[in-house]
C-alpha positions in Angstrom: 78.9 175.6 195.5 78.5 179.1 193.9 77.2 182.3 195.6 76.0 184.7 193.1 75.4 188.3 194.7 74.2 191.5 193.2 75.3 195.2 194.9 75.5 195.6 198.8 75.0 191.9 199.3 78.5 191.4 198.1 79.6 192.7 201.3 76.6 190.5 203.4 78.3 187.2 201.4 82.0 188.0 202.1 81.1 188.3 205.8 79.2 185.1 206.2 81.8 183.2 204.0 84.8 184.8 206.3 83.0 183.0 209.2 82.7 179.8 207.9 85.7 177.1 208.0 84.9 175.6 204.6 84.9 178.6 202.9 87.4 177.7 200.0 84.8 175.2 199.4 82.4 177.7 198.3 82.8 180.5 195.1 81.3 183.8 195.4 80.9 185.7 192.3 79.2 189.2 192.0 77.2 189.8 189.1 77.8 193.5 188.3 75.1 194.7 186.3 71.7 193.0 186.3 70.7 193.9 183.0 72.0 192.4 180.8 73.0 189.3 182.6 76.6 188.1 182.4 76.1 185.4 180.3 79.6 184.7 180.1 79.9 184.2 183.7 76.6 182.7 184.7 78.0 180.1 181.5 81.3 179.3 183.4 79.4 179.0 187.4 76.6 176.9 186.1 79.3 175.0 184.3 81.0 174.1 187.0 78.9 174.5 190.1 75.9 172.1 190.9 74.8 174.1 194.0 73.9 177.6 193.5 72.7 180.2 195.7 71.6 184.1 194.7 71.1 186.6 197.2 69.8 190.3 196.4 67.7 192.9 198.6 65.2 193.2 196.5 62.1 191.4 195.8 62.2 187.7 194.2 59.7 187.7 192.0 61.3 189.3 189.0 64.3 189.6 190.5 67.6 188.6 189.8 67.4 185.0 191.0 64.3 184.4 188.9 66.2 186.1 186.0 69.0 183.6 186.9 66.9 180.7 186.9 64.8 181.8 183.8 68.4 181.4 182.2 69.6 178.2 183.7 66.6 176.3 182.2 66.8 178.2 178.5 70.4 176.9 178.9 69.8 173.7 179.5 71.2 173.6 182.9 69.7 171.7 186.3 71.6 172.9 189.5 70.3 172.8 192.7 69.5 176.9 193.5 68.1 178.7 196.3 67.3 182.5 195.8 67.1 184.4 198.7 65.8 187.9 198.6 62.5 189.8 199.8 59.3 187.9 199.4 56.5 189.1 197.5 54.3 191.3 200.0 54.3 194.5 201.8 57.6 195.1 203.7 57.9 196.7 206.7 59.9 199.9 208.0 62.8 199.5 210.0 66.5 199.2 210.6 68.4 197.5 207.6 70.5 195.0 209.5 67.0 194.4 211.5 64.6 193.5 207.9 68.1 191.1 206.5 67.7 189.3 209.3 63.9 188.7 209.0 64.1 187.8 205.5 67.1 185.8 205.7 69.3 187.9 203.8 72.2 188.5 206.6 75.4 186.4 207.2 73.6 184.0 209.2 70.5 183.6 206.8 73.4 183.0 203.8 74.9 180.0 206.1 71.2 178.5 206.7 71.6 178.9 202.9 74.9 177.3 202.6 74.3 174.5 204.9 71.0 173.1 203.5 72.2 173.3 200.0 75.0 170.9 201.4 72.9 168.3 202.6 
């Protein structure tokens, strides 16, 4: 399984993956720079990994993971991937660690993830 992350949620992955006791099981890669898309590296994971999961704090629709999956099918490839990011409607104020946890975005939202990929 592959975790593809894109800027804080680097940090968000790293902590869940620390956590979990089959961690070396599971690659995390960050993308860098949205646009353009790595193509080299999204060629190696989706080469190699059958699961996939993206995770970004922003919104889905249009987001990375869509980009992601936009370029897995023009590619040719079929992995299992769950994005997980912000739905598409009106997001509430409040504390950071508060809204990742309500949209599934914090360390324990990333093994909810993890675990139902594995299934």
């Amino acid at each position: 399984m592959a975790i593809l992350s894109v800027g804080t949620t680097a940090l968000t992955v790293s902590e869940a993956l620390q956590e979990r006791s089959d961690a070396e099981r599971i690659a995390h890669f960050d993308l860098g720079p949205i646009k353009p898309l790595d193509e080299a590296l999204l060629k190696a994971v989706f080469t190699q990994y059958k699961n996939i999961i993206t995770v970004e704090e922003a919104a889905l629709a249009g987001g990375v993971g869509s980009s992601v999956l936009s370029w897995a099918v023009a590619h040719g490839f079929q992995p299992k991937i769950k994005c997980l990011g912000l739905p598409d409607t009106f997001v509430p104020h409040g504390a950071t660690p508060v809204l990742k946890e309500n949209f599934g975005i914090d360390a324990q939202g990333i093994h909810r993830a993890i675990d139902d990929l594995m299934k």
